[in-house]
C-alpha positions in Angstrom: 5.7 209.1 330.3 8.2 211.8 330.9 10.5 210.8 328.5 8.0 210.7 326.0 6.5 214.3 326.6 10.4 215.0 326.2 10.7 213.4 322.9 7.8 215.2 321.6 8.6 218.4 322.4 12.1 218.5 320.6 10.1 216.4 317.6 7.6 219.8 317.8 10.7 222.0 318.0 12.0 220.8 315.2 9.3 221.3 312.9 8.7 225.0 314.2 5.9 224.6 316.7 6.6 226.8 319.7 4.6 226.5 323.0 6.2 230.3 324.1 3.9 233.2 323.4 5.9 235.9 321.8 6.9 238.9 323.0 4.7 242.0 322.0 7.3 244.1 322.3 9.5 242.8 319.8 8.9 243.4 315.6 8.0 240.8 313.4 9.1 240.5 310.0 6.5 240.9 307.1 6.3 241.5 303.7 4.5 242.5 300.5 3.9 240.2 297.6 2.2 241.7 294.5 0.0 239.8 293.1 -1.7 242.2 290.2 -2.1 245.5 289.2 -4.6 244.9 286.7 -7.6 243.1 288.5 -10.9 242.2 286.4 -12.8 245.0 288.3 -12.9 248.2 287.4 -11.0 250.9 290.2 -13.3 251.9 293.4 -12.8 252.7 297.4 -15.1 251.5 299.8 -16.0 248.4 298.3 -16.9 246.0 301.1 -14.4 242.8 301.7 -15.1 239.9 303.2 -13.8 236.4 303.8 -17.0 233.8 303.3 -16.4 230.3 301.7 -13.1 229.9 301.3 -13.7 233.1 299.2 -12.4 237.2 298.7 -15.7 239.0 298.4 -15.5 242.5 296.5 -18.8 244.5 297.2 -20.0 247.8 295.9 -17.6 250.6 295.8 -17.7 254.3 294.7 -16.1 255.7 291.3 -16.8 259.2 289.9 -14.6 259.5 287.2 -15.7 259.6 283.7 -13.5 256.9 282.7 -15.2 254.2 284.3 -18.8 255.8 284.3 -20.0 252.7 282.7 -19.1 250.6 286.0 -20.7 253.5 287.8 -23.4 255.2 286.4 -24.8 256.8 289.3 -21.7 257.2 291.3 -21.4 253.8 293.5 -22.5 250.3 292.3 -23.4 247.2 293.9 -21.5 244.7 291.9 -19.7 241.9 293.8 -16.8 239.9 292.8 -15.0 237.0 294.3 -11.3 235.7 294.5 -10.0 232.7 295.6 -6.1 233.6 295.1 -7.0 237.4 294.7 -5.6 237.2 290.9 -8.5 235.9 289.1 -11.9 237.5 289.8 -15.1 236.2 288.6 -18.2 239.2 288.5 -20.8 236.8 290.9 -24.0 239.6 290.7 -23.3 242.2 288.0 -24.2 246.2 288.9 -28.2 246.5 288.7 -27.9 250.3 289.9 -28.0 251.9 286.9 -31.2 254.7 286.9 -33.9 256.5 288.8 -36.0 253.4 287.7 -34.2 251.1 290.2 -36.2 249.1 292.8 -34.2 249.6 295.8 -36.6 247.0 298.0 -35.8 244.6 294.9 -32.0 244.8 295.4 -29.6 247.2 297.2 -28.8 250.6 296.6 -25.1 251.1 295.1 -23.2 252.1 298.2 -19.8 252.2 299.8 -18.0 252.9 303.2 -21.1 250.6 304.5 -21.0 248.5 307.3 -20.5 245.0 306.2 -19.8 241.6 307.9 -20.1 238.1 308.0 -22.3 236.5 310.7 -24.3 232.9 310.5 -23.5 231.7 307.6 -24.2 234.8 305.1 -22.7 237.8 304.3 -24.5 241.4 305.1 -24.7 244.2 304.2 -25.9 247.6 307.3 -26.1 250.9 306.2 -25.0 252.6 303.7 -23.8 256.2 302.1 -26.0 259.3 301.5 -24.6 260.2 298.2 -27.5 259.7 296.4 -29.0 262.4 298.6 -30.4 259.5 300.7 -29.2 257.9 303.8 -29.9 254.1 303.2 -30.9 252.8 306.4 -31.6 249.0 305.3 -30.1 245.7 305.9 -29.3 243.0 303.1 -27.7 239.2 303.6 -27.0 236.5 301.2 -25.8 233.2 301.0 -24.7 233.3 297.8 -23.3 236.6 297.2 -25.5 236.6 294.2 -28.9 236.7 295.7 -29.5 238.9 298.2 -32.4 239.0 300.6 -33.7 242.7 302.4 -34.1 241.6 305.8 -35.2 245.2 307.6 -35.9 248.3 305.3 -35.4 250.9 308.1 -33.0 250.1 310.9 -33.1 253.2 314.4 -30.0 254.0 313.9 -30.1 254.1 309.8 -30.2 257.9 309.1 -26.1 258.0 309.4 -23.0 256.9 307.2 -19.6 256.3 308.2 -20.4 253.7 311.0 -17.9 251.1 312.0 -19.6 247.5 311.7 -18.3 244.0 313.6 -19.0 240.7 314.9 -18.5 239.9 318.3 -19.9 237.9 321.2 -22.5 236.2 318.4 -23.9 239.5 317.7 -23.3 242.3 315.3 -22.4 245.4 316.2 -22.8 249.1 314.5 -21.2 251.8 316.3 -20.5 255.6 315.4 -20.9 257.4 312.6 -22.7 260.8 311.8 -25.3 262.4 309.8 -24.1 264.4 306.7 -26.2 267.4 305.8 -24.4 268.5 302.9 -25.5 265.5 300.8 -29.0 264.0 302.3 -31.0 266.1 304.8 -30.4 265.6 308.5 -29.8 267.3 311.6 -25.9 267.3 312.5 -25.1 264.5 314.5 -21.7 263.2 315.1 -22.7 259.7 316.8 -20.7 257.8 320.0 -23.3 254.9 320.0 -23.4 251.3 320.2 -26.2 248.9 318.6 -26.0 245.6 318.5 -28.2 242.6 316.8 -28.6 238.9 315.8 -31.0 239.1 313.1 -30.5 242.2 311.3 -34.3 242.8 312.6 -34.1 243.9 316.1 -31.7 246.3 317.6 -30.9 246.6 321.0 -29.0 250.2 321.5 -26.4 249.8 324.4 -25.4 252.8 326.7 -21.3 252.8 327.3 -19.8 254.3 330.9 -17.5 257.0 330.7 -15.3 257.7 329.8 -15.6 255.9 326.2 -14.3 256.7 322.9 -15.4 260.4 321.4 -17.7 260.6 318.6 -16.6 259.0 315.4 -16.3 257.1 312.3 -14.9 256.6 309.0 -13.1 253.3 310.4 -13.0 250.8 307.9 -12.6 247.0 307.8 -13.0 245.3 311.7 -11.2 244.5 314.7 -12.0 241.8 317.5 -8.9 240.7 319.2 -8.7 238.9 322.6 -12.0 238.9 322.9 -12.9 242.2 322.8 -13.9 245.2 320.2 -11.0 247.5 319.1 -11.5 251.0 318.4 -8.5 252.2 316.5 -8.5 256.1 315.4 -11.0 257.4 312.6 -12.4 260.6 312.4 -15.3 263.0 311.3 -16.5 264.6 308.3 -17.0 267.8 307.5 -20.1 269.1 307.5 -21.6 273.0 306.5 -21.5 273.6 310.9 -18.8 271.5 311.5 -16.2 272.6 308.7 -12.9 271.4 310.3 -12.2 267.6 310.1 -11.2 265.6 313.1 -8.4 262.6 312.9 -8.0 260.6 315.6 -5.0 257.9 316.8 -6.3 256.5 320.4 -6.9 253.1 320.9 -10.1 251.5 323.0 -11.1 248.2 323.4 -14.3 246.9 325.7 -15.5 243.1 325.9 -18.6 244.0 326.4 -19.6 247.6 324.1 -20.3 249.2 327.9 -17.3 249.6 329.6 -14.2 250.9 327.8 -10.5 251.1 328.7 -8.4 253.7 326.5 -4.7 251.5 325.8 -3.1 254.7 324.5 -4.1 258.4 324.0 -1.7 259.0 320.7 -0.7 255.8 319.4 3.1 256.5 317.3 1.1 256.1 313.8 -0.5 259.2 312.2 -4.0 260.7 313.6 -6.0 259.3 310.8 -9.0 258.8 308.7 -10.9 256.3 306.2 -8.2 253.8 306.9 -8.5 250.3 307.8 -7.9 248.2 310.8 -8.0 244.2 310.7 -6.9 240.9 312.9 -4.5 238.9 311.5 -1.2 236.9 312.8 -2.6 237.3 316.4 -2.0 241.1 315.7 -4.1 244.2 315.2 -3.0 246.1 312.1 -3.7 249.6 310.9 -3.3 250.3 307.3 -3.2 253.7 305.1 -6.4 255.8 305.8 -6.3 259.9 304.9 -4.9 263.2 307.1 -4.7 266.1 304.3 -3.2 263.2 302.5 -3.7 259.5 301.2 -1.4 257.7 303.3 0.9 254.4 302.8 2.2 253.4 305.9 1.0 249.5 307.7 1.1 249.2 311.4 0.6 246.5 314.0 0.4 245.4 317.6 0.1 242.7 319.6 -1.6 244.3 322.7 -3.2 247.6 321.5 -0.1 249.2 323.0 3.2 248.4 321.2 3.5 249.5 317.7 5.7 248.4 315.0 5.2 249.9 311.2 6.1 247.2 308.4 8.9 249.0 306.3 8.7 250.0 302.7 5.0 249.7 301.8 5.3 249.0 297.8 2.0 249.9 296.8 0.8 253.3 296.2 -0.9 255.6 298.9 -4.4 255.7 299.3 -7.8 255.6 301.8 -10.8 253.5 301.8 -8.9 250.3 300.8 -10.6 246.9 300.7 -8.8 245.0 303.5 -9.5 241.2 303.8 -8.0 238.6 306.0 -8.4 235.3 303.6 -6.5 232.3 303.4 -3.7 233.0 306.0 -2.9 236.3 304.5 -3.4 239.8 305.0 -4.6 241.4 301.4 -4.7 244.9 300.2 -6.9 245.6 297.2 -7.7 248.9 295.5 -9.1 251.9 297.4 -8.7 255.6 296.7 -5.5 255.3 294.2 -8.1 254.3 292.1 -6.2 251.1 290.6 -7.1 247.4 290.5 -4.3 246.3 292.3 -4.0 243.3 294.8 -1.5 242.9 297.7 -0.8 240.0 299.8 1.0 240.7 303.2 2.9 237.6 304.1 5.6 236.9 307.0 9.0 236.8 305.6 
């Protein structure tokens, strides 16, 4: 019997299985493939992405320039496009937001920066922007990605944009976030909240020890590594009280949204904003995102405390990227360079 354990692990050796867990400490080798600069959609940031069905899913997005007004007559959209191999996209629900005659209980509001997930078998979509002078408090799902199903028109925490949105612990969680009173009418509030549901219907609001995580958002993408949430930087708006922007570069993680154990005060990447975070390889990563400046630069860790950057980013510097983890890969696809590009991050 010991002989044949023996056997099998030199026979598991050989084909590159190792049973030793690697060292955090150490680098790992990555790099960038492209795969197009020319995508079938037209340029956007904050277009939701998510991995459902063997699928890319491209969703919403915001565009004001007059060169793609078209694709974005009032601003944002709520198209949504799929990939399989992130080179050929097919258009699965075409943009219906398109004037001031739009049913917004009918379908959902063009929006970006929203919190978006996939949980049970459907993609969703929580929250939303304000900059169509509303906030957009509701929550959508589909099955599909074509039809899409209101499931609660007014959420308590809805009058706020910027929130960070995951799924953990067979619930979904919306955390952060402020009110902007220079584009929909609100109080300032610069939120340090956690809210958590599994239906979309009822929300159970949570009340975190101190110390926790300051008040915060503009985080995109997700992070739920080891078993736990991941707080990684973001930031705050400005706002007409509040005129000085805050970017941020600690790093928190709780198991349980209540108690919260800070990993690192100033983590060695840049204090940033509207960047995104993922899991992938067994790592966190923390990609581009905006300080004064759109910003290029890919990070990651093993244990929310040893950094490594990947080296010579190729693609062009930008925030509010659509980050996906899909089919073994980590993928970078447009955001605020305002191109249709597609990156696939690949070890070497």
């Amino acid at each position: 019997m010991l002989r044949a354990c023996l056997v099998l692990l030199v026979l598991f050796s050989q084909i590159g299985f190792s049973f030793a867990a690697e060292d955090p400490t150490k680098p790992v080798d990555y790099e960038w493939v492209k795969i197009t600069t020319t995508a079938a959609f037209a340029p956007r940031d904050g277009a939701g992405a998510l991995s459902f069905q063997g699928k890319m899913w491209f969703i919403g997005g915001w565009n004001p320039g007059a060169a793609t007004r078209s694709f974005f007559p009032r601003i944002c959209n709520n198209e949504v496009w799929s990939s399989k191999d992130g080179a050929e996209w097919i258009l699965e629900k075409p943009n219906t937001f398109k004037d001031r005659s739009f049913d917004a209980k009918a379908d959902w509001e063009g929006r970006h920066t929203a919190g978006y997930a996939v949980y049970r078998d459907k993609l969703w979509i929580l929250g939303g922007d304000c900059n169509q002078g509303n906030y957009q408090p509701d929550v959508w799902n589909s099955a599909d990605g074509k039809n899409w199903k209101l499931i609660n028109p007014s959420t308590p925490w809805g009058q706020r944009a910027l929130h960070y949105t995951v799924v953990h612990a067979d619930k979904i969680w919306v955390m952060g976030g402020q009110t902007m009173p220079a584009f929909a009418k609100a109080e300032e509030a610069f939120y340090r909240d956690v809210w958590t549901t599994t239906d979309g219907v009822e929300w159970t609001q949570l009340k975190p020890q101190e110390p926790y995580w300051s008040a915060r958002g503009m985080i995109g993408g997700s992070a739920v590594h080891k078993g736990r949430i991941w707080i990684l930087g973001g930031g705050t708006y400005d706002t007409p009280k509040t005129p000085t922007r805050q970017y941020m570069n600690d790093v928190w993680s709780s198991a349980d949204g209540v108690k919260w154990t800070r990993h690192i005060e100033a983590a060695p990447w840049a204090p940033r904003q509207y960047h995104d975070v993922a899991v992938w390889d067994d790592r966190l990563w923390v990609m581009e995102g905006y300080a004064k400046a759109n910003r290029k630069d890919v990070w990651y860790s093993a244990d929310g405390e040893h950094w490594f950057e990947v080296p010579n980013t190729p693609w062009q510097p930008r925030h509010a990227a659509s980050v996906f983890v899909h089919n073994g890969s980590l993928w970078m696809v447009a955001g605020n360079n305002m191109e249709p590009d597609v990156w696939r991050l690949r070890r070497k």
